[in-house]
C-alpha positions as CSV (number, residue, x, y, z in Angstrom):
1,X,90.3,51.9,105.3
2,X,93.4,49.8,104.0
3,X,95.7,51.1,101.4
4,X,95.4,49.9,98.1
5,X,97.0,51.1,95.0
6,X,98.0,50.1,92.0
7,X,101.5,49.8,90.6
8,X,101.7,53.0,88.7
9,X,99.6,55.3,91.9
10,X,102.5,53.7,94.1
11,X,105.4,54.8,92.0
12,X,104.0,58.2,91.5
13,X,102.8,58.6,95.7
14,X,106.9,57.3,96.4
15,X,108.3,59.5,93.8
16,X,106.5,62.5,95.1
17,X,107.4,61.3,98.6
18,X,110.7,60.8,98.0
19,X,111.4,64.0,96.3
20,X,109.8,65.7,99.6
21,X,112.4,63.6,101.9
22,X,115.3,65.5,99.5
23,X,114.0,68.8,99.4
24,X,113.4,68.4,103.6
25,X,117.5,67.0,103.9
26,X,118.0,70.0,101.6
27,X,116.1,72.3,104.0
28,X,118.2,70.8,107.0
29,X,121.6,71.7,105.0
30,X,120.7,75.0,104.0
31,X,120.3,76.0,107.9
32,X,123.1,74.6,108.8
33,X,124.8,76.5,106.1
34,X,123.2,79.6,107.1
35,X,121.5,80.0,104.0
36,X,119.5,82.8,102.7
37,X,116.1,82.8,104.7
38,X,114.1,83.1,101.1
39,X,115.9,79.8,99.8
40,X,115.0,78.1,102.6
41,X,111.6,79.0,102.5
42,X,110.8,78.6,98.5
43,X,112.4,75.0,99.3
44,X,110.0,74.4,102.4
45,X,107.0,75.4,100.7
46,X,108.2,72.8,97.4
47,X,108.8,70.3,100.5
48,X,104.9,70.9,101.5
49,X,103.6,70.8,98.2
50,X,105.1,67.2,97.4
51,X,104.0,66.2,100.6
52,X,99.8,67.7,99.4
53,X,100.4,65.9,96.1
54,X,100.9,62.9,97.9
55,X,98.7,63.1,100.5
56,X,95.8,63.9,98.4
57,X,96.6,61.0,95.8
58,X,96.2,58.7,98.5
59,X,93.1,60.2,99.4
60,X,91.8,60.0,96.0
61,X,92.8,56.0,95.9
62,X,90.5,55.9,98.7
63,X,87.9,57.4,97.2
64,X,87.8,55.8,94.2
65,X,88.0,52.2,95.7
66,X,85.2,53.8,98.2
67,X,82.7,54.2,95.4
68,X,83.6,51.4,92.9
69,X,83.0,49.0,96.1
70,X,80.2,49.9,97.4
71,X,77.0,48.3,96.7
72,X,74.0,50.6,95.6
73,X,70.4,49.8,96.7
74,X,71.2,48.2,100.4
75,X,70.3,50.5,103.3
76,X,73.5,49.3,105.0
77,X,75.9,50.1,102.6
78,X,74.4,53.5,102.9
79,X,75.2,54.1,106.2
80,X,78.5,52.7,105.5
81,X,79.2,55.0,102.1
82,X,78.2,58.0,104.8
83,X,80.5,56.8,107.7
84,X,83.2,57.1,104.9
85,X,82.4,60.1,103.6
86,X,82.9,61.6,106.8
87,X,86.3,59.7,106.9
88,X,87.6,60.7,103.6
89,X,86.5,64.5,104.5
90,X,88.1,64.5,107.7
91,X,91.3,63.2,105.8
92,X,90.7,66.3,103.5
93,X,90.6,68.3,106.3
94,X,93.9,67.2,107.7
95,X,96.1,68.1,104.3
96,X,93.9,71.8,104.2
């Protein structure tokens, strides 16, 4: 499945992915600083959420494109709308 997004999904995935990067050198920092073990962890688990948000907005793209391409009526395009069902719910799976 090839990523496609528009303009404004972009932004918003590389924001949210880009904010994750800081929070993760942030992370790094704080233990090398020795920092207090429940800072570090409050700024891991912000880290992970970013990286969900993002993950599951690219996810979403797919799915959307998924079911505004696919044709309705042809037995092929069944099989293939099932085939990537099971793709996008494995890709679910992974961010769980």
């Amino acid at each position: 499945m090839e990523l496609a997004m528009a303009a404004e999904e972009l932004k918003t995935v590389v924001n949210r992915l880009r904010r994750a990067q800081g929070q993760i050198a942030g992370v790094i920092k704080m233990i090398e600083e020795g920092r207090d073990c429940e800072e570090v962890v409050t700024q891991l688990a912000a880290a992970s959420r970013a990286l969900d948000k993002a993950g599951f907005a690219v996810i979403a793209t797919g799915l959307q494109r998924c079911l505004t391409d696919s044709p309705d009526g042809d037995p092929a395009a069944a099989l293939d709308r099932e085939q990537m069902r099971a793709r996008l719910e494995k890709l679910f799976l992974s961010l769980a």
